[in-house]
C-alpha positions in Angstrom: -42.1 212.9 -47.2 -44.5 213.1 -44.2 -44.3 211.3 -41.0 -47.1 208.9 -41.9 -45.2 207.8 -45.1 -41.9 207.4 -43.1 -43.2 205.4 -40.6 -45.1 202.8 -43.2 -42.1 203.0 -44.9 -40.1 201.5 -41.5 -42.9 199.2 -40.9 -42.4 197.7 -44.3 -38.4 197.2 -44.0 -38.8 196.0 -40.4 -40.9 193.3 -41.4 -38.8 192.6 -44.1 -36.2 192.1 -41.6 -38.2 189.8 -39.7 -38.9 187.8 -42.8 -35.5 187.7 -44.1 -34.2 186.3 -40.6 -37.0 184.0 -40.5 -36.2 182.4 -43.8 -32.4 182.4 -42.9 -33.1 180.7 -40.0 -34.7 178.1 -41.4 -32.7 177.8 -44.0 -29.7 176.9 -41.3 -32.1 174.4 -39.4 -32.6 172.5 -43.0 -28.6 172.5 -43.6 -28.1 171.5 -40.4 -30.5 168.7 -40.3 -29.1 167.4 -43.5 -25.5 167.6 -42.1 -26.9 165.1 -39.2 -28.3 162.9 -41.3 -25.4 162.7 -43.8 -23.1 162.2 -40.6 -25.0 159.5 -39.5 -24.7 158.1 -42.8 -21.4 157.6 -42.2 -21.6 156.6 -38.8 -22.9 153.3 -40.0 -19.9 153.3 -42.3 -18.0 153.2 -38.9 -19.6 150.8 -37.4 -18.3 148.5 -40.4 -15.0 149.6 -39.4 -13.0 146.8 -37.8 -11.8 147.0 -34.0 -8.1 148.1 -35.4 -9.4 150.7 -38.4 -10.9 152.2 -35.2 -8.1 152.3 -33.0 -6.2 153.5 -35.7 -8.2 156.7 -35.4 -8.6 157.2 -32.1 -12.3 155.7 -31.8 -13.5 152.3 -29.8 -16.8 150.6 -31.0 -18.0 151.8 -27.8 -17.7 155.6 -28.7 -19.3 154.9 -32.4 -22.3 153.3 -30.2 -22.8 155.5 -28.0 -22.6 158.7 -30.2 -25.2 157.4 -32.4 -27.1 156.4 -29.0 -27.1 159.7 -27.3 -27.7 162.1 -30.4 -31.5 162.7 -31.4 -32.0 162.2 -35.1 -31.5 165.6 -36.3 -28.2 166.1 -34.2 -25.1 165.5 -35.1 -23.3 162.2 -34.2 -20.1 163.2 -34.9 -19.6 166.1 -32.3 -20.1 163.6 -29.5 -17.0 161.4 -31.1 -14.4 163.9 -30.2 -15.5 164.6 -26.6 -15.3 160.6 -25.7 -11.5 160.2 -27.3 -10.7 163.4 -25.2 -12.2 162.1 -22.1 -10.3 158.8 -22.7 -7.1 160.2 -23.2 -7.4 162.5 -20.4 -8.0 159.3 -18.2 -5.3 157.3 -19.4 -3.1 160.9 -18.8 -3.8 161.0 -15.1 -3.4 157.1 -14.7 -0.2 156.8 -17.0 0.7 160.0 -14.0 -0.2 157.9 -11.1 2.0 154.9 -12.2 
């Protein structure tokens, strides 16, 4: 094999490569677009929650409302959701310390 075939040969797998990353990136963007949009699906099923369905799991109607108000349509709702229960119970934490 000569050094001209070898190096069309590398140019053809490379941009194989480059294609094959390409369409598994956007494969992932379209999955997780689709996540988002099912999670927000069911953020409106939370929202139907009642007050005490929600403190039963840890959420206020606050944090519902503002995960669904911070997030940008293809992001996910739901990862916002733990980060305010944390923050709450952290708070209550250092004020059930201070009393």
């Amino acid at each position: 094999m000569s050094t001209t075939e070898r190096m069309i040969n590398r140019e053809i797998s490379g941009s194989r490569k480059i294609e094959t990353r390409l369409f598994a990136g956007i494969v992932l963007f379209g999955k997780s677009v689709l996540r988002a949009l099912r999670n927000r699906a069911a953020m409106t099923h939370l929202n139907g929650l009642e007050d005490y369905q929600l403190n039963d799991i840890g959420l206020t109607r606050l944090d519902v409302e503002i995960a669904v108000n911070r997030s940008k349509l293809h992001e996910d709702p739901f990862s916002l959701l733990p980060r305010e229960a944390r923050q709450r119970g952290h708070r209550f934490a250092a004020s059930a310390g201070r009393a």
